[in-house]
C-alpha positions in Angstrom: -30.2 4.9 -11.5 -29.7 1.6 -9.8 -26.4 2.0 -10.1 -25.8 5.7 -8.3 -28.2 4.0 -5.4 -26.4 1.4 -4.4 -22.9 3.8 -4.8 -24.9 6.6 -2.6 -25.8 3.9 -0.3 -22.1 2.8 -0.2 -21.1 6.2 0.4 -23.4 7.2 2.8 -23.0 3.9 4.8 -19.4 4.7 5.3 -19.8 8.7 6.4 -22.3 7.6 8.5 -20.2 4.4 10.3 -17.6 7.6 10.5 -19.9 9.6 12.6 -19.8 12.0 10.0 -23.9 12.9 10.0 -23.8 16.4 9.2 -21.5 15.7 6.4 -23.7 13.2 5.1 -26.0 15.2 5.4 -24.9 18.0 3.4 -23.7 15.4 0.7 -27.1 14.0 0.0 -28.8 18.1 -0.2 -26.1 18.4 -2.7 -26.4 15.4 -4.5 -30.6 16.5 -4.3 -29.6 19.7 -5.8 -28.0 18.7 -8.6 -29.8 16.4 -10.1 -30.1 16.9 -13.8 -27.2 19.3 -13.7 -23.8 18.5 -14.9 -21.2 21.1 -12.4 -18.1 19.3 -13.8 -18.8 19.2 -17.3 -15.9 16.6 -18.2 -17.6 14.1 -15.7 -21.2 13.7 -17.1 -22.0 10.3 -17.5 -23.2 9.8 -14.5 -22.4 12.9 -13.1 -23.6 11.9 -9.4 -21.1 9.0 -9.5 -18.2 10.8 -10.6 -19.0 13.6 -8.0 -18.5 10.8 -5.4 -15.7 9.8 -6.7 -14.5 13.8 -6.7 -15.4 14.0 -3.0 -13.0 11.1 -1.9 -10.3 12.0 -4.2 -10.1 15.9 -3.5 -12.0 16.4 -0.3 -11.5 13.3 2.3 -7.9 12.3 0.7 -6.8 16.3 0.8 -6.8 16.2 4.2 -6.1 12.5 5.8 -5.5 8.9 4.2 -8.4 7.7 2.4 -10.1 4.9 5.2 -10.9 1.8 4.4 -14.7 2.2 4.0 -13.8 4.7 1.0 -11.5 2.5 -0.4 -13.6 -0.3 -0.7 -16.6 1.6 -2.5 -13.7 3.2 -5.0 -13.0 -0.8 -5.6 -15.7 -1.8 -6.6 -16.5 1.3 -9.3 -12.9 0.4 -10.2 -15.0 -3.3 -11.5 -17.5 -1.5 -12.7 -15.8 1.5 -14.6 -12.0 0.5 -15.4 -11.8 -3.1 -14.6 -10.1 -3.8 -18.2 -8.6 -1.5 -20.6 -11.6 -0.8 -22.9 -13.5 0.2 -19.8 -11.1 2.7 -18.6 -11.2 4.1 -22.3 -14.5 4.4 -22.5 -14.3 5.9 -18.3 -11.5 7.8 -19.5 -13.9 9.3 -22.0 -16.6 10.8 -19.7 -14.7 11.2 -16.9 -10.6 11.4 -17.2 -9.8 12.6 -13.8 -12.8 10.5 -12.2 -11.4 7.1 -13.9 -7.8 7.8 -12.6 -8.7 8.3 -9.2 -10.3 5.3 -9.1 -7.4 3.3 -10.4 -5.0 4.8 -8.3 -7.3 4.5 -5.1 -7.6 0.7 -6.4 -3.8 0.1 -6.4 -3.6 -1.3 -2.9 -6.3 -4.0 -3.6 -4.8 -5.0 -7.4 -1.8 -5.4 -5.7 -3.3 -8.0 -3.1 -6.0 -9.6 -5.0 -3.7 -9.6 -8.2 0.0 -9.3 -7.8 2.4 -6.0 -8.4 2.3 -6.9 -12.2 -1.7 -5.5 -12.5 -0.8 -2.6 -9.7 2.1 -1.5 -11.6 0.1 -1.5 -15.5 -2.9 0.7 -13.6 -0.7 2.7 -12.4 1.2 3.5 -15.4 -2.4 4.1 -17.4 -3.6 5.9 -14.6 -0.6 8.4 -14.8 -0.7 8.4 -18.7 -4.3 9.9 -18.3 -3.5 12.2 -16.2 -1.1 13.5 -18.2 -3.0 13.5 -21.4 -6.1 14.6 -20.5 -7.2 18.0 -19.6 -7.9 18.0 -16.2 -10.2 20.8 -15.8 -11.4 21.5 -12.4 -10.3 18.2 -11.1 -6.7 17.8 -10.5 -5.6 14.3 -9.4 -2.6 15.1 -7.4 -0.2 12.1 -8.2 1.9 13.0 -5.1 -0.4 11.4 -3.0 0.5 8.2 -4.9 4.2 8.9 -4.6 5.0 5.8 -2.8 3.4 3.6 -5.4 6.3 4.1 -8.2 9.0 3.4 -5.8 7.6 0.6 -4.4 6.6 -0.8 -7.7 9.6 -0.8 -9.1 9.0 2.0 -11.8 11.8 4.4 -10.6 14.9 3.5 -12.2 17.9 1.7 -9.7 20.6 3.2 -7.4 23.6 4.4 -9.7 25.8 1.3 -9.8 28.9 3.1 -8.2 27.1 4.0 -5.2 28.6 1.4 -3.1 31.4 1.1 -5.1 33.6 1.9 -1.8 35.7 -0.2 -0.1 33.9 0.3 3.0 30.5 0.4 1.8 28.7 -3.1 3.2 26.5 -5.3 1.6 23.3 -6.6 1.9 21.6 -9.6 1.2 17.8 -10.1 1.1 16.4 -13.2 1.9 13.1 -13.9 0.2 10.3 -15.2 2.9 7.5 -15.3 -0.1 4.3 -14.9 2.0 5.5 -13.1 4.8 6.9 -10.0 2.6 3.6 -9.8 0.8 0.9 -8.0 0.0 3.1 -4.8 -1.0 1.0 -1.5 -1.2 -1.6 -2.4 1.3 1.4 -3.1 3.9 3.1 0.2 3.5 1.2 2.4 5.6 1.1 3.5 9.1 4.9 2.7 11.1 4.2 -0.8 9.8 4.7 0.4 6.7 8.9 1.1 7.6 9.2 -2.8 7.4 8.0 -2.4 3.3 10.2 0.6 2.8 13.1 -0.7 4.5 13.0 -4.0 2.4 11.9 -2.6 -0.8 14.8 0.4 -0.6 17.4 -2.5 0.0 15.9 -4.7 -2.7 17.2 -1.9 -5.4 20.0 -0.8 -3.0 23.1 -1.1 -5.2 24.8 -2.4 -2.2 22.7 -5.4 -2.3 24.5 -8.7 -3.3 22.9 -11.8 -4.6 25.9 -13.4 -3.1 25.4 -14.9 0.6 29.7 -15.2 0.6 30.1 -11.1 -0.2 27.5 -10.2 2.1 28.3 -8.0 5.4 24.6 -8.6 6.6 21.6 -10.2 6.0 18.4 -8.6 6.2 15.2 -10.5 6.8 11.8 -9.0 5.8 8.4 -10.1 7.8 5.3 -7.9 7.0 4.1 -8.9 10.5 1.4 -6.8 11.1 0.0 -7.2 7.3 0.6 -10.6 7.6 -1.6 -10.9 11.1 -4.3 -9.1 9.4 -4.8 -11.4 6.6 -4.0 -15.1 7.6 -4.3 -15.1 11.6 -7.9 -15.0 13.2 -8.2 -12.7 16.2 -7.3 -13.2 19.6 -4.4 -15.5 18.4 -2.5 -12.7 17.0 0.7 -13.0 19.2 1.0 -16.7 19.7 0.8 -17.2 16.2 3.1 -14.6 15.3 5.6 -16.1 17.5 4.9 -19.4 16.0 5.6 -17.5 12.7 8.8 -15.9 13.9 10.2 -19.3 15.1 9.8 -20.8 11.9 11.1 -18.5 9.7 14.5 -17.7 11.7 15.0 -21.3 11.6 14.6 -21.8 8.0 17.1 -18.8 7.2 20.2 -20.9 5.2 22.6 -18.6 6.6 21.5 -18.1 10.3 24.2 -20.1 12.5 26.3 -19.2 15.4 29.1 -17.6 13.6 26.6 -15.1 11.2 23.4 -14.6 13.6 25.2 -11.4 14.4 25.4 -10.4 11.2 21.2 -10.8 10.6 18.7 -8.1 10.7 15.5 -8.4 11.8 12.9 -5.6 11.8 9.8 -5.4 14.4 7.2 -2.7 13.6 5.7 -3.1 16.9 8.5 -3.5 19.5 8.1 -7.5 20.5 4.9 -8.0 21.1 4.9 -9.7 17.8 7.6 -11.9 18.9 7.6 -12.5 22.4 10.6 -15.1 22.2 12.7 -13.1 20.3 15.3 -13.0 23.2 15.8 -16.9 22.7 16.2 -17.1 18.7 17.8 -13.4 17.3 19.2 -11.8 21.0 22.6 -11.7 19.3 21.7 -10.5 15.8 21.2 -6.7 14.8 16.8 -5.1 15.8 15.6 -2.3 14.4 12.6 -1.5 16.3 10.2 1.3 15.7 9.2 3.1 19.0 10.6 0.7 21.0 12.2 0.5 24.5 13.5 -2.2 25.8 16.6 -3.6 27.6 19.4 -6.2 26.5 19.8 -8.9 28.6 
């Protein structure tokens, strides 16, 4: 009992912070209602739980991106229900479709709080139970996940011959460590196309682990994910600069001859990087919704 208070609380704190009164409304007359009474009989233990978990997955997620506020309450039953394997069994259990929503809901925050190693074993068990159990009434629709495989590097690799052609160029990655991570809670939104650009040349077979073969060098920044977790506001752009400065100049292969040959991608035109004209004017931009003019 404890336990569905302080989830119903959770819940209801977030509908309610999303204006959403007269859904919240309607929630807590059906939660009323149907007490004692088990409507999804695969998800009984405690039924009022998993029918939370139900609403986010099939009602809120059906019809736009989970927010944050959702996310965070489907973390923490991910500690209390499927935190280890013999929890998600015994979730698995009472609730199949319940304890695989939660996992897969949970992928972003595994990923940041514990590295794509954890992300990518829930998701595998989280897709093993979907497919084994029967799902009943509750579908978890996996294509709303679709990104996660990808980016976790669970779909296999570009056919080798792909860029077997002559005139085919190659790509080398730099690795920037911090600033290319957390990965699923960065690949969202148009910030998101500096994750799926990286990660698609990552298992590009035109990539080349050799600087001397390579026709350009991409560099990967998770700016904006970056700014949200290590620069306090109202610094944002100063420190991003700062940021920017720093890493072009500890690129190994960024001189006069080869800054041409360098890619740099800004999510948010230059904002980001107000002085980019002074350290990568010469080197290839992609810029998402940008306009701007060369100098």
């Amino acid at each position: 009992e404890t336990q569905l208070n302080f989830v119903g609380s959770r819940v209801l704190m977030w509908l309610q912070r999303a204006r959403w009164q007269a859904v919240a409304a309607a929630l807590v007359l059906s939660s009323v209602e149907r007490i004692g009474l088990c409507l999804y009989t695969e998800c009984d233990r405690p039924a009022e739980t998993w029918d939370y978990v139900r609403y986010l997955d099939q009602e809120i997620s059906a019809v736009s991106p989970l927010p944050r506020e959702g996310r965070d309450v489907l973390y923490e039953l991910y500690h209390a229900y499927a935190a280890d394997p013999l929890q998600r069994a015994k979730s698995a259990e009472h609730c199949a479709s319940g304890t695989a929503a939660i996992m897969l809901h949970s992928l972003a925050y595994l990923d940041r709080d514990k590295g794509e190693a954890v992300a990518r074993e829930v998701y595998l068990e989280a897709a093993e139970i979907v497919q084994t159990f029967p799902a009943g009434d509750w579908v978890v629709n996996l294509s709303w996940h679709a990104a996660a495989p990808m980016l976790l590097e669970l779909e296999p690799p570009a056919e080798p011959d792909s860029c077997s052609f002559p005139d085919r160029p190659r790509f080398f990655v730099y690795e920037t460590g911090e600033y290319a991570k957390p990965l699923l809670s960065c690949a969202s939104g148009m910030e998101g196309s500096e994750v799926l650009l990286h990660r698609f040349l990552l298992r590009s077979a035109c990539r080349t682990r050799e600087p001397e073969e390579a026709d350009y060098f991409y560099v990967p920044f998770y700016s904006f994910c970056y700014q949200n977790l290590h620069i306090a506001p109202g610094s944002e752009t100063v420190e991003l600069d700062r940021h920017n400065v720093a890493l072009v100049k500890s690129l190994a292969h960024f001189d006069v001859y080869r800054s041409r040959q360098h890619i740099f991608h800004f999510a948010h035109e230059f904002w980001d990087f107000p002085s980019w004209d002074q350290h990568v004017a010469r080197s290839v931009i992609f810029a998402v919704e940008a306009w701007f003019c060369l100098r």
